[in-house]
SEBA-104188 format. One record per residue (C-alpha): residue in one letter; x, y, z. Coordinates in steps of 0.25 Angstrom, whole numbers, plus 2048, in hexadecimal, padded with zeros to 3 digits. Example, Ala and Ser with C-alpha at 12.3 -4.5 7.8 and 13.67 -1.06 7.14 Angstrom:
SEBA-104188
r residu: A; px: 831; py: 7EE; pz: 81F;
r residu: S; px: 837; py: 7FC; pz: 81D;
This chain:
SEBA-104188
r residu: X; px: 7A2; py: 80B; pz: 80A;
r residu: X; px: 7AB; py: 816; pz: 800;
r residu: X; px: 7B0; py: 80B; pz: 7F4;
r residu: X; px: 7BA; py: 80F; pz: 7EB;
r residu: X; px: 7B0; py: 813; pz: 7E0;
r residu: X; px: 7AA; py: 81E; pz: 7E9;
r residu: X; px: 7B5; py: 826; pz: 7EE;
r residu: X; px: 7BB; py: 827; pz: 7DF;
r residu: X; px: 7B9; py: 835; pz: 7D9;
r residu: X; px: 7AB; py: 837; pz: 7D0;
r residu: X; px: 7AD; py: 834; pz: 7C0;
r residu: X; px: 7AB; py: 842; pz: 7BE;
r residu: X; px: 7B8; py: 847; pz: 7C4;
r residu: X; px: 7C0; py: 83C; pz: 7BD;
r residu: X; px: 7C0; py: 845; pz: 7AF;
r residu: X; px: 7CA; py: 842; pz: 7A4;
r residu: X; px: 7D5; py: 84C; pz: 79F;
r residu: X; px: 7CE; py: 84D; pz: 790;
r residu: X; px: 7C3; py: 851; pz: 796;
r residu: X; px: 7C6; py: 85A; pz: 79E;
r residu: X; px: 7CF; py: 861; pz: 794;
r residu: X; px: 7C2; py: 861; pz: 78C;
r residu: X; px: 7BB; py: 869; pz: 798;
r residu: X; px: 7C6; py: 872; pz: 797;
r residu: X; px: 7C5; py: 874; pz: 789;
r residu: X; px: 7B6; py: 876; pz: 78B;
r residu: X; px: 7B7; py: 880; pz: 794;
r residu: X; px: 7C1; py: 88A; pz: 78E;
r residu: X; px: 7B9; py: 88A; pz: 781;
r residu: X; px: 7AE; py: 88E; pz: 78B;
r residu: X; px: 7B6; py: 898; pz: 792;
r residu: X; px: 7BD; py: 89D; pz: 784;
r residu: X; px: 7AE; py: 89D; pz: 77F;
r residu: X; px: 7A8; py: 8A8; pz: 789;
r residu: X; px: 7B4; py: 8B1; pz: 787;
r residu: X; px: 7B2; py: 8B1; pz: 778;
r residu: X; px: 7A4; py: 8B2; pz: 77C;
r residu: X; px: 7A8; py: 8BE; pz: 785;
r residu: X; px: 7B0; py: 8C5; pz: 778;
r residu: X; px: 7A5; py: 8C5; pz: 76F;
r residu: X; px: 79A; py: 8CB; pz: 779;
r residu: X; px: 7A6; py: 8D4; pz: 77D;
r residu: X; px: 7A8; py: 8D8; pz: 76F;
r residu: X; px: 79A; py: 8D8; pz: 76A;
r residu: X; px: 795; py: 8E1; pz: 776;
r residu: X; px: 7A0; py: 8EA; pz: 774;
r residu: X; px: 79D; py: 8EC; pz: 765;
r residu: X; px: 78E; py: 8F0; pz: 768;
r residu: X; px: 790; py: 8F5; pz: 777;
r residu: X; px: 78D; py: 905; pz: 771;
r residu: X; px: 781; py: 901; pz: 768;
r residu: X; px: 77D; py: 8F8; pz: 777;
r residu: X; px: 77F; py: 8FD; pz: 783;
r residu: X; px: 77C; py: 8F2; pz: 78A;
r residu: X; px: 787; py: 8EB; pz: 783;
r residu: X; px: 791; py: 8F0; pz: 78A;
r residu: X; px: 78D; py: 8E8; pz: 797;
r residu: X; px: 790; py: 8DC; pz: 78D;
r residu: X; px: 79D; py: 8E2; pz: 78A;
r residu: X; px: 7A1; py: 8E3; pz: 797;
r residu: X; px: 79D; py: 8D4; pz: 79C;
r residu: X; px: 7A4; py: 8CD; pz: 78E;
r residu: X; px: 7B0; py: 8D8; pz: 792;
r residu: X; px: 7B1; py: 8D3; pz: 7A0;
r residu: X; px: 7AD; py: 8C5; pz: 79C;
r residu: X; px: 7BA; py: 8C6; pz: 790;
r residu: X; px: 7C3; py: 8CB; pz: 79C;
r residu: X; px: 7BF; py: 8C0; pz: 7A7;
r residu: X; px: 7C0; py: 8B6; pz: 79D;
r residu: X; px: 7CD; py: 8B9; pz: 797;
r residu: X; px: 7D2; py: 8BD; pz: 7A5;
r residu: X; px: 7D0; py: 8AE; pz: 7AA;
r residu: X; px: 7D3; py: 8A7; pz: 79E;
r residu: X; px: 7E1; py: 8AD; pz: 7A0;
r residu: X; px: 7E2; py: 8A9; pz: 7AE;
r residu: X; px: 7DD; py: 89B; pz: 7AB;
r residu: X; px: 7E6; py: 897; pz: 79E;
r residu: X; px: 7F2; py: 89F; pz: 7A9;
r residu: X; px: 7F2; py: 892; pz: 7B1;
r residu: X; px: 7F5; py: 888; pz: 7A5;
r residu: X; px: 7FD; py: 890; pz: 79B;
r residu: X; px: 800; py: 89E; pz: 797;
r residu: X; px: 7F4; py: 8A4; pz: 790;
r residu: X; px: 7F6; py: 8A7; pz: 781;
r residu: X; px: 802; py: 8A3; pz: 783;
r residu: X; px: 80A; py: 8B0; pz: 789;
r residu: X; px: 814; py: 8AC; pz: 795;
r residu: X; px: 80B; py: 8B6; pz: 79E;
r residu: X; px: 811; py: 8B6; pz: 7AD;
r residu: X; px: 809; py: 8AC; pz: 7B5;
r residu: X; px: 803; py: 8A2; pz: 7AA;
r residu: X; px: 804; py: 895; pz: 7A7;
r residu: X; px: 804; py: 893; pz: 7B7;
r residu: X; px: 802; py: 883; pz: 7B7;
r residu: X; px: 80C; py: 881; pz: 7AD;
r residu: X; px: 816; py: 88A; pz: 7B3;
r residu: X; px: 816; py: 888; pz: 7C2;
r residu: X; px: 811; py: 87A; pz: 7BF;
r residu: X; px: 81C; py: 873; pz: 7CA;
r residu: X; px: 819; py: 87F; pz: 7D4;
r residu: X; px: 80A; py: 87C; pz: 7D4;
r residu: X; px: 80E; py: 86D; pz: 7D6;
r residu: X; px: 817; py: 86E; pz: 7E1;
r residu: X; px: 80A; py: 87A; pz: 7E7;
r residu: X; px: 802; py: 86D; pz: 7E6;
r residu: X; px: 809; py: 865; pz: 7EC;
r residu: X; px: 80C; py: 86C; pz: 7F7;
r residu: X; px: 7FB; py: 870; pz: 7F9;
r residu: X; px: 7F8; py: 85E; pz: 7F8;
r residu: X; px: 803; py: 85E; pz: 801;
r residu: X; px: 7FF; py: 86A; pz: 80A;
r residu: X; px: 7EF; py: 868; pz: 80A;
r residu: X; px: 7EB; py: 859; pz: 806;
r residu: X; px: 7F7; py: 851; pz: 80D;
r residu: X; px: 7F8; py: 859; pz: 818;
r residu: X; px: 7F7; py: 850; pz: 824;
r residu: X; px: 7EA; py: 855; pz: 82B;
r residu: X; px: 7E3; py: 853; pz: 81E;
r residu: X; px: 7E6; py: 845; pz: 81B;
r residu: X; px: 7E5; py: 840; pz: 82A;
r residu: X; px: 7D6; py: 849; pz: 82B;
r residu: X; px: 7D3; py: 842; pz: 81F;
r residu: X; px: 7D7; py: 833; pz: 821;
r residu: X; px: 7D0; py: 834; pz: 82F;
r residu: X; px: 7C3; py: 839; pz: 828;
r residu: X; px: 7C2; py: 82C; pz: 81E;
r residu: X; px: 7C5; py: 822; pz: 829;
r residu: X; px: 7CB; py: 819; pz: 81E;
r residu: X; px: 7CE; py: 80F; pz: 827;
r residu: X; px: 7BF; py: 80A; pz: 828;
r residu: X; px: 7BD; py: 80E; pz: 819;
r residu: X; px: 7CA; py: 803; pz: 816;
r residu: X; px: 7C5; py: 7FA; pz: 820;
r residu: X; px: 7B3; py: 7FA; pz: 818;
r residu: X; px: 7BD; py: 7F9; pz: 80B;
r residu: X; px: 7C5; py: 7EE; pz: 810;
r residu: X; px: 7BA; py: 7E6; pz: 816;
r residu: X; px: 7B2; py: 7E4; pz: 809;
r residu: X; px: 7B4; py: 7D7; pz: 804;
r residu: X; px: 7B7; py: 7DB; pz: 7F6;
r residu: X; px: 7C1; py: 7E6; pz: 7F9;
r residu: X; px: 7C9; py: 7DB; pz: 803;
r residu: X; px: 7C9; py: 7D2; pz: 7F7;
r residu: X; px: 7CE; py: 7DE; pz: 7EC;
r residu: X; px: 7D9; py: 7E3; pz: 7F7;
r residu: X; px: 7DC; py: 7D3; pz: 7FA;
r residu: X; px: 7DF; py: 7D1; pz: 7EB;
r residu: X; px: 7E6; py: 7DE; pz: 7E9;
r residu: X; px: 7EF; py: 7D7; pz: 7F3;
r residu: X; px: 7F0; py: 7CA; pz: 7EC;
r residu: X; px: 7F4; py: 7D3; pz: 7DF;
r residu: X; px: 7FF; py: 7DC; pz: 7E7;
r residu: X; px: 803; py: 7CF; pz: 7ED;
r residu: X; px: 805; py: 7C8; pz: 7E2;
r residu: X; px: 80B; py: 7D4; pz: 7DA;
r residu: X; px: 814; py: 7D4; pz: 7E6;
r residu: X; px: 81A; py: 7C6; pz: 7E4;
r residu: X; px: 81B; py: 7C8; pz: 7D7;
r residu: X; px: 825; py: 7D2; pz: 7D8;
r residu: X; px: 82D; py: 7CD; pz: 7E3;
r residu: X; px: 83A; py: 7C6; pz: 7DC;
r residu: X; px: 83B; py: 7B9; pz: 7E2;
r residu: X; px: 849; py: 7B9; pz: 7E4;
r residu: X; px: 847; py: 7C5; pz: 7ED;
r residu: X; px: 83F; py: 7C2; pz: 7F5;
r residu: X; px: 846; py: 7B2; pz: 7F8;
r residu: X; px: 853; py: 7BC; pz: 7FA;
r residu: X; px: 84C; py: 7C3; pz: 805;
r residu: X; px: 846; py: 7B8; pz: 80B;
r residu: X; px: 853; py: 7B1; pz: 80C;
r residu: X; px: 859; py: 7BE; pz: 812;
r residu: X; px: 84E; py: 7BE; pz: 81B;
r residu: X; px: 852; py: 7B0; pz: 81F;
r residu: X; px: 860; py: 7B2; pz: 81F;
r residu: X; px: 85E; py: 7BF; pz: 829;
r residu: X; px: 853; py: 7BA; pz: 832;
r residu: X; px: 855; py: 7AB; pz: 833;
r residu: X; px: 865; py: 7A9; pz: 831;
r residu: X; px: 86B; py: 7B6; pz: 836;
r residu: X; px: 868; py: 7B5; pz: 845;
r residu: X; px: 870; py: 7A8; pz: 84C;
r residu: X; px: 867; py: 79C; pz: 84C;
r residu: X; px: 86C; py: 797; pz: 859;
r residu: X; px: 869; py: 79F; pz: 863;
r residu: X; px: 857; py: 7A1; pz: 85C;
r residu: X; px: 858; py: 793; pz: 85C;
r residu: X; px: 85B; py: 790; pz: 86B;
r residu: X; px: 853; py: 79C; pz: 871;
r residu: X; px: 848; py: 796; pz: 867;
r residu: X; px: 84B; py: 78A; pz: 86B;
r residu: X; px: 84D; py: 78D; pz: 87B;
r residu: X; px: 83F; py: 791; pz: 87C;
r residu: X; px: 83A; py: 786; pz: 875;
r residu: X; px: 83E; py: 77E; pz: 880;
r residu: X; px: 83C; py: 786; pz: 88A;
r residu: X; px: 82E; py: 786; pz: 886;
r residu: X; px: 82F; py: 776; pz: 885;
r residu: X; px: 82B; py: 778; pz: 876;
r residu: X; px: 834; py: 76D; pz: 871;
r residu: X; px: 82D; py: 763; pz: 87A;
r residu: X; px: 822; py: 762; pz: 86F;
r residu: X; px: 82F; py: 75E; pz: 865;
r residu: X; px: 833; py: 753; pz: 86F;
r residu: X; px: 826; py: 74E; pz: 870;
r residu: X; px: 824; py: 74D; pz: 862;
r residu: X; px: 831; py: 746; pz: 85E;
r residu: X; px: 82D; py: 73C; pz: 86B;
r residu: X; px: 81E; py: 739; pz: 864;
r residu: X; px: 825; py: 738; pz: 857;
r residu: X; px: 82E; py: 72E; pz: 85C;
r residu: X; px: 826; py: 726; pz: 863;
r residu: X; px: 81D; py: 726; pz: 856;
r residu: X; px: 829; py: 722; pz: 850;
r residu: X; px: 82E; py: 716; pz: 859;
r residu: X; px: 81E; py: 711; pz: 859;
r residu: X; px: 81D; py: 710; pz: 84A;
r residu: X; px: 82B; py: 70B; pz: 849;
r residu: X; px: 82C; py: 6FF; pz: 853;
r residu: X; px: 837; py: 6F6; pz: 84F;
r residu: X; px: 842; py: 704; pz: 84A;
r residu: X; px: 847; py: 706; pz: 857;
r residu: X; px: 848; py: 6F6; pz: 85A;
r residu: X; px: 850; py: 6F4; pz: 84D;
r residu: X; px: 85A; py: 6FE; pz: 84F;
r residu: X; px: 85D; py: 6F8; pz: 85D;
r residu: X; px: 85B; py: 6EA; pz: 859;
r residu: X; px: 862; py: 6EA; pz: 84D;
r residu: X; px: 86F; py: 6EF; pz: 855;
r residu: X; px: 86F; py: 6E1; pz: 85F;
r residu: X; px: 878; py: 6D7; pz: 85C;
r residu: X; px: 873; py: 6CC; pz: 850;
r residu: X; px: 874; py: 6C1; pz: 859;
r residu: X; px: 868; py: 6C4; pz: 863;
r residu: X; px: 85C; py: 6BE; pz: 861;
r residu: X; px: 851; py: 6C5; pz: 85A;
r residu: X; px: 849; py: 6C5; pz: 864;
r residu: X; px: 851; py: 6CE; pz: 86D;
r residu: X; px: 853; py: 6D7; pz: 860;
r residu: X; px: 841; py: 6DA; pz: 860;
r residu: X; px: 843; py: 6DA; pz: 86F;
r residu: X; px: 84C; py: 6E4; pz: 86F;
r residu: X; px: 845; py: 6EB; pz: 862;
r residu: X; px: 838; py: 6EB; pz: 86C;
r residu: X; px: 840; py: 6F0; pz: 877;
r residu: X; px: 845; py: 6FD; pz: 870;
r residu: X; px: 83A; py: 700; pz: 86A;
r residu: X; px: 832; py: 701; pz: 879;
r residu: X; px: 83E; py: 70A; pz: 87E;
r residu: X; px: 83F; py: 712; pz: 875;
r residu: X; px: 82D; py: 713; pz: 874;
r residu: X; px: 82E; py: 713; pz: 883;
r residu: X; px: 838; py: 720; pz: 883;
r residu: X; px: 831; py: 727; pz: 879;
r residu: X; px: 827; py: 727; pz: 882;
r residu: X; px: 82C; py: 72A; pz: 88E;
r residu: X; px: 832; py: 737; pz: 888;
r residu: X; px: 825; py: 73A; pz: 882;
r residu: X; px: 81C; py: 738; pz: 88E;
r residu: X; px: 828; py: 73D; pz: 897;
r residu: X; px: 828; py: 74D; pz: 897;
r residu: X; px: 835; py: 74B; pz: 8A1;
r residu: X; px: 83C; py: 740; pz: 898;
r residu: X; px: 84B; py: 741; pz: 89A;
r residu: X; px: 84B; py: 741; pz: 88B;
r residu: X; px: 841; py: 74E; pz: 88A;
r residu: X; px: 849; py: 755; pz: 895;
r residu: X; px: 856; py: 752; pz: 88C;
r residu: X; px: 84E; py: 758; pz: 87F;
r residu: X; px: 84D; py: 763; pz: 889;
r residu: X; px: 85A; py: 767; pz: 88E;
r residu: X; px: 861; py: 765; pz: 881;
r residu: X; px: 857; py: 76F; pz: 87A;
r residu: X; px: 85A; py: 778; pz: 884;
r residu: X; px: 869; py: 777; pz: 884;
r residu: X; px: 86B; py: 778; pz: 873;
r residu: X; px: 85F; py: 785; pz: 875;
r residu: X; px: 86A; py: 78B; pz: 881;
r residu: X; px: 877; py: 787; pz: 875;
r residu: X; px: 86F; py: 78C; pz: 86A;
r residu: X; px: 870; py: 799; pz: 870;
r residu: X; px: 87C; py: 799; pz: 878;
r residu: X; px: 886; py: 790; pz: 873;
r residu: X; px: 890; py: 795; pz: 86A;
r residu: X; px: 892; py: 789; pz: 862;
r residu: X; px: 884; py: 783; pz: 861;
r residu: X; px: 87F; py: 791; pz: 85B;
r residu: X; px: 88C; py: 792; pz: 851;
r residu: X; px: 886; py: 783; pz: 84D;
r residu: X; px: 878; py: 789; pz: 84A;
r residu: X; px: 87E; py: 793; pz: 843;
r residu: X; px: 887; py: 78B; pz: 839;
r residu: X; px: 87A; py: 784; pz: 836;
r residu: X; px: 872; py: 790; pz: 832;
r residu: X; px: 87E; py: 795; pz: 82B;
r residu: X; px: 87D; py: 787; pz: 823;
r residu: X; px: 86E; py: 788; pz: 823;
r residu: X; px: 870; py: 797; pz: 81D;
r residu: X; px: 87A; py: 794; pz: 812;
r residu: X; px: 871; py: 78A; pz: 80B;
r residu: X; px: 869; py: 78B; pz: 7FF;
r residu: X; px: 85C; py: 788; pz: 808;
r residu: X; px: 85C; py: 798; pz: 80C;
r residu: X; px: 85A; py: 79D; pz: 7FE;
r residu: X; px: 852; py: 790; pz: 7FB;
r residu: X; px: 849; py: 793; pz: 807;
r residu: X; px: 846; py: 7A1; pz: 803;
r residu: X; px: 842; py: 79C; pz: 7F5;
r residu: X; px: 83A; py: 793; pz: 7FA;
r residu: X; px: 832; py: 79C; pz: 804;
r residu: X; px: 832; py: 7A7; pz: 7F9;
r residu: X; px: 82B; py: 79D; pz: 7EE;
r residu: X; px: 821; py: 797; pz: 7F8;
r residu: X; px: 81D; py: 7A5; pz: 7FF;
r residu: X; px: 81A; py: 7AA; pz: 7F1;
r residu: X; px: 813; py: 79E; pz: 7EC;
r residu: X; px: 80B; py: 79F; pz: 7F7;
r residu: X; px: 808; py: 7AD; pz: 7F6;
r residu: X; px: 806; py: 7AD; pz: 7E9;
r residu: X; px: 7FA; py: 7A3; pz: 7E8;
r residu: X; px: 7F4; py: 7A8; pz: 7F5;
r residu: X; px: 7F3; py: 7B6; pz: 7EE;
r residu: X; px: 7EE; py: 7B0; pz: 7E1;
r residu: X; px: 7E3; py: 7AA; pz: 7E8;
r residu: X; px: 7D7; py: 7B2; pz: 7EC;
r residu: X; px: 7D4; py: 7A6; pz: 7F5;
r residu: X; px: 7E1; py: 7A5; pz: 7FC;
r residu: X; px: 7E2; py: 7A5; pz: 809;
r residu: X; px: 7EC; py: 7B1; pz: 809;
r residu: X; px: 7E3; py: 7BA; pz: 801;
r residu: X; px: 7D6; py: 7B5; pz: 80A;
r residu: X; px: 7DE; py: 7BA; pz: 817;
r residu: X; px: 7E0; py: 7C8; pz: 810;
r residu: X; px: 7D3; py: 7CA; pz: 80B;
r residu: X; px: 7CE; py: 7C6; pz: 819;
r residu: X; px: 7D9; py: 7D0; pz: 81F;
r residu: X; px: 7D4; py: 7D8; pz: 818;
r residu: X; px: 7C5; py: 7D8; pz: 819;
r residu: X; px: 7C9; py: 7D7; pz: 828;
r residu: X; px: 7D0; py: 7E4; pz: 829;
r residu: X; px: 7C4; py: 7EC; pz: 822;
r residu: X; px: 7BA; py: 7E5; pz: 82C;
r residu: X; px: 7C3; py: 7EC; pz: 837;
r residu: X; px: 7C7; py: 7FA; pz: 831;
r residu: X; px: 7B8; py: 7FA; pz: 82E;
r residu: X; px: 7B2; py: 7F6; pz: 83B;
r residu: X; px: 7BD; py: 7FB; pz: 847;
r residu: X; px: 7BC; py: 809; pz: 84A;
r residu: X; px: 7CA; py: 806; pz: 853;
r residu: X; px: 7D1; py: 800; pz: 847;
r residu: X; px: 7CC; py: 80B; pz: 83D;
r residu: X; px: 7D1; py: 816; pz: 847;
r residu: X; px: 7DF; py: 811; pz: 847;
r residu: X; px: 7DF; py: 80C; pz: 838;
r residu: X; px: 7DC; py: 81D; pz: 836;
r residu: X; px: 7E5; py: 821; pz: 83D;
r residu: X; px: 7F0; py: 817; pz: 838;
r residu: X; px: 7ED; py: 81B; pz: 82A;
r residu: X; px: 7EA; py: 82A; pz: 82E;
r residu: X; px: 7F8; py: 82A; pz: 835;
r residu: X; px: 7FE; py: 823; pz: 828;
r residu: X; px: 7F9; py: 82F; pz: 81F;
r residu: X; px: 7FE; py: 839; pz: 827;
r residu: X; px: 80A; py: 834; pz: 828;
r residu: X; px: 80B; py: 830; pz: 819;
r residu: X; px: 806; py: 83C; pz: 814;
r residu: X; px: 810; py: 844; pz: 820;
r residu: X; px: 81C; py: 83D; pz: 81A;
r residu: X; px: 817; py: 83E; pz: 80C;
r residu: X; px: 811; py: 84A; pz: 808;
r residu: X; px: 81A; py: 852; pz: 802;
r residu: X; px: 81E; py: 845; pz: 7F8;
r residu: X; px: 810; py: 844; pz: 7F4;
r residu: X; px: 80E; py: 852; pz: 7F3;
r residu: X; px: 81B; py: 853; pz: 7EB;
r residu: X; px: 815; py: 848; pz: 7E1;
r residu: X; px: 80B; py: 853; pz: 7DD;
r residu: X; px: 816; py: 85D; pz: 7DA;
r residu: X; px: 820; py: 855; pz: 7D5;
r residu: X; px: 814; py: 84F; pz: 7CA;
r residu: X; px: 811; py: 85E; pz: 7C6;
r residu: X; px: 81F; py: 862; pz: 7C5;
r residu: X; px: 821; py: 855; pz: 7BA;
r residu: X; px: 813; py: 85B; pz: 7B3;
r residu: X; px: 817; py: 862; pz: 7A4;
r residu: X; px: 813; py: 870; pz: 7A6;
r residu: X; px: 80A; py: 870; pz: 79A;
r residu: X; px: 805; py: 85F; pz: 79D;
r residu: X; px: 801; py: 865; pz: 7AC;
r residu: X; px: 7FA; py: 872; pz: 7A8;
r residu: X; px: 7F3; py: 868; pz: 79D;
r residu: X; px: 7EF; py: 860; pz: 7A9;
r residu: X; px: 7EA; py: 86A; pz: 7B3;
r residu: X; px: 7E2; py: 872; pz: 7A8;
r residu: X; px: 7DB; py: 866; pz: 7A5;
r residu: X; px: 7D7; py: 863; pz: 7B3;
r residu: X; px: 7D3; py: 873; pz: 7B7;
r residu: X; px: 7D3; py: 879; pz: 7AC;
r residu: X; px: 7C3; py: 878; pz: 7A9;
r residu: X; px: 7BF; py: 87E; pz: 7B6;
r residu: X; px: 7C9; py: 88A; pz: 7B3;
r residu: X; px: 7C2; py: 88C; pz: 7A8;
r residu: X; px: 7B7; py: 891; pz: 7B1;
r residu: X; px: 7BF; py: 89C; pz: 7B6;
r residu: X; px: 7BF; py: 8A1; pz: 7A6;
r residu: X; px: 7B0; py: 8A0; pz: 7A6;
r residu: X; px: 7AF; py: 8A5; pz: 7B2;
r residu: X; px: 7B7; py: 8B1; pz: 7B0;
r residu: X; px: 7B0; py: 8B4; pz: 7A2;
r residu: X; px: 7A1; py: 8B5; pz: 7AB;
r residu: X; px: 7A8; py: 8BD; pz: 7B6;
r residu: X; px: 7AD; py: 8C5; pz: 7AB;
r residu: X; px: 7A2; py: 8C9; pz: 7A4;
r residu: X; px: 79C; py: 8CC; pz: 7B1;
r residu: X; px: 7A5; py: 8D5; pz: 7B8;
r residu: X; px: 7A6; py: 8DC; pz: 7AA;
r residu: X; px: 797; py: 8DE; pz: 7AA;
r residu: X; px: 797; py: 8E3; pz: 7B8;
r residu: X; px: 7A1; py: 8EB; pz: 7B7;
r residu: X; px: 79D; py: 8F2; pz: 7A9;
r residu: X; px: 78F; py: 8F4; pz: 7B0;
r residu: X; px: 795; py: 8FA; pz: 7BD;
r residu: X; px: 79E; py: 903; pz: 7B4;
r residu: X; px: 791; py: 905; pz: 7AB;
r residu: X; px: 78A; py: 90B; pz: 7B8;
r residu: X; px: 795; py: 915; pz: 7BD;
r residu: X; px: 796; py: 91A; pz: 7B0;
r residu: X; px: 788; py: 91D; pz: 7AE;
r residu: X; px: 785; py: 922; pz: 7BE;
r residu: X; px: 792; py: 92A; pz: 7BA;
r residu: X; px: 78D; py: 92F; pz: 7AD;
């Protein structure tokens, strides 16, 4: 698998600007060195050239060495800067059309490198989906990227103002829970509720719970009645009655619960049914629903809600993201190391994780182009003349040193050549 550490450039590219500049430096010296050397040979064979002969072919290759070498210096120091200072028409190139040769490449990134068939060629030749998905799927990069999450999560609460954020949850609120009228949601809710005999399981729990009641309380319902007959009768007929009330009332509890047909359930029914059909129909019942939501929304409980959700939510997040063995942080992980396990291993999901991401690019780099192109120009043009020549010397200015060297050796060759061809005319001539 291609880690990070191997798709980073060699150390021996990654060269610092002091020493580059002292490879510039270096470099001149040398070329300055030869054409000295040039001068001396030159002026040497051309004092003794009629006591030597053969001298003269030395003559000829320090003169052309001198005229290739001077010729080049000049057409080298003409890019950065006017050479020995005289305003010669076309020097000092880099410093004076610096903005012109930012905007030329600017253009040439946007022309050549962000054109569309290049980028989409070569995202479809990496298949980054299954390089993303072998990078996910190791454990230790899902736990990295899983903490990187908990960091920008919790940098994210941080910044988020509190007050904010329980504004937005009360407009939220406000907007989604007591804009809309209540009546008619409640009764179509409530409409297919019991249409769908949902409410039944209410009923029957209300039934269990008071017969629960009445069984654990044997003597409440007798005292009520019994306590309301006249203090003359005996006390015999007040437990008789006492008894009494209590089976009836155990007896319809009952009957209701073991009775799907009770009168009672079938009352339960048709009044569910009639305040559902008003809750959305009548007039008067749904203005009632409103003034109450309209009480309900004026109270401090809005704001005191939000505040309340805000503060729990955040705790909550805020000690699940603190928490390596959180259950939030867990599920991301395993999120995570699921997704890689996918992109590596489905060639369908690859295809189309490509061609989402490829489609993306073209369309980010269709829109964007000339904006990020534009950064490249707009960076040049904000360069000081004599800071950008500084900078682009130091970065090339070694190798064009070569062209000086080069010129003095093809100098002093084409001298030699041509002072030996010249040599040879002359003496067939002679």
């Amino acid at each position: 698998m291609t880690t990070l550490e191997e798709t980073r450039p060699p150390a021996a590219t990654w060269i610092p600007d002091a020493e580059r500049l002292a490879a510039l430096r270096r470099m001149k010296r040398l070329a300055t060195g030869l054409l000295v050397l040039a001068a001396i040979v030159f002026a040497i064979a051309f004092a003794l050239q009629d006591r030597y002969a053969w001298l003269g072919y030395v003559r000829a290759a320090a003169e052309g060495a001198m005229v290739g070498a001077i010729a080049d210096w000049f057409a080298v120091t003409a890019l950065f800067r006017h050479p020995l200072g005289l305003r010669i028409p076309h020097t000092a190139i880099i410093p004076t059309r610096k903005d012109e040769i930012g905007r030329s490449l600017g253009e040439f990134v946007e022309l050549e490198f962000l054109s569309d068939d290049v980028v989409i060629d070569k995202l479809r030749s990496l298949g980054v989906a299954r390089r993303l998905g072998e990078w996910l799927r190791e454990p230790a990069n899902a736990d990295r990227l899983t903490e990187e999450a908990a960091v920008a999560g919790r940098a994210a609460l941080t910044l988020l103002g509190d007050e904010d954020v329980e504004q937005v949850i009360e407009r939220l609120a406000r907007r989604h829970l007591f804009e809309p009228d209540w009546g008619p949601t409640i009764g179509r809710l409530g409409a297919e509720l019991v249409a769908a005999g949902q409410h039944r399981h209410a009923v029957d729990a209300f039934v269990e719970q008071a017969e629960a009641w009445l069984q654990a309380n044997p003597d409440a319902l007798g005292r009520m009645v019994s306590t309301r007959l006249p203090r003359w009768l005996p006390g015999i007929v007040d437990r008789f009655v006492d008894d009494r009330a209590q089976r009836e009332a155990l007896g319809f509890i009952r009957a209701v619960r073991d009775d799907p047909g009770h009168p009672l359930r079938i009352a339960v029914d048709q009044y569910l049914t009639e305040l559902t059909d008003r809750l959305q129909h009548d007039p008067g019942m749904i203005r009632r629903v409103e003034d109450l939501k309209l009480d309900l929304l004026d109270s401090p409980r809005v704001r005191e809600f939000a505040t309340e959700a805000w503060t729990s939510l955040k705790a909550s997040l805020e000690e699940a993201l603190d928490d390596p063995a959180s259950a939030l942080r867990d599920g991301l992980r395993q999120a995570v190391l699921e997704i890689g396990a996918r992109l590596a291993d489905d060639e369908t999901l690859q295809a189309k994780a490509d061609t989402w991401m490829t489609d993306a690019a073209a369309y980010l780099v269709r829109t964007y182009r000339h904006d990020i192109a534009g950064v490249i120009s707009e960076t040049v043009e904000r360069w000081d003349p004599r800071e950008a020549t500084e900078k682009i010397e130091v970065q090339v200015g070694r190798d064009l040193q070569f062209i000086r060297i080069n010129g003095t050796v093809v100098g002093a060759l084409a001298g030699l050549v041509i002072f030996t061809i010249a040599s040879g005319v002359h003496a067939l001539v002679a």
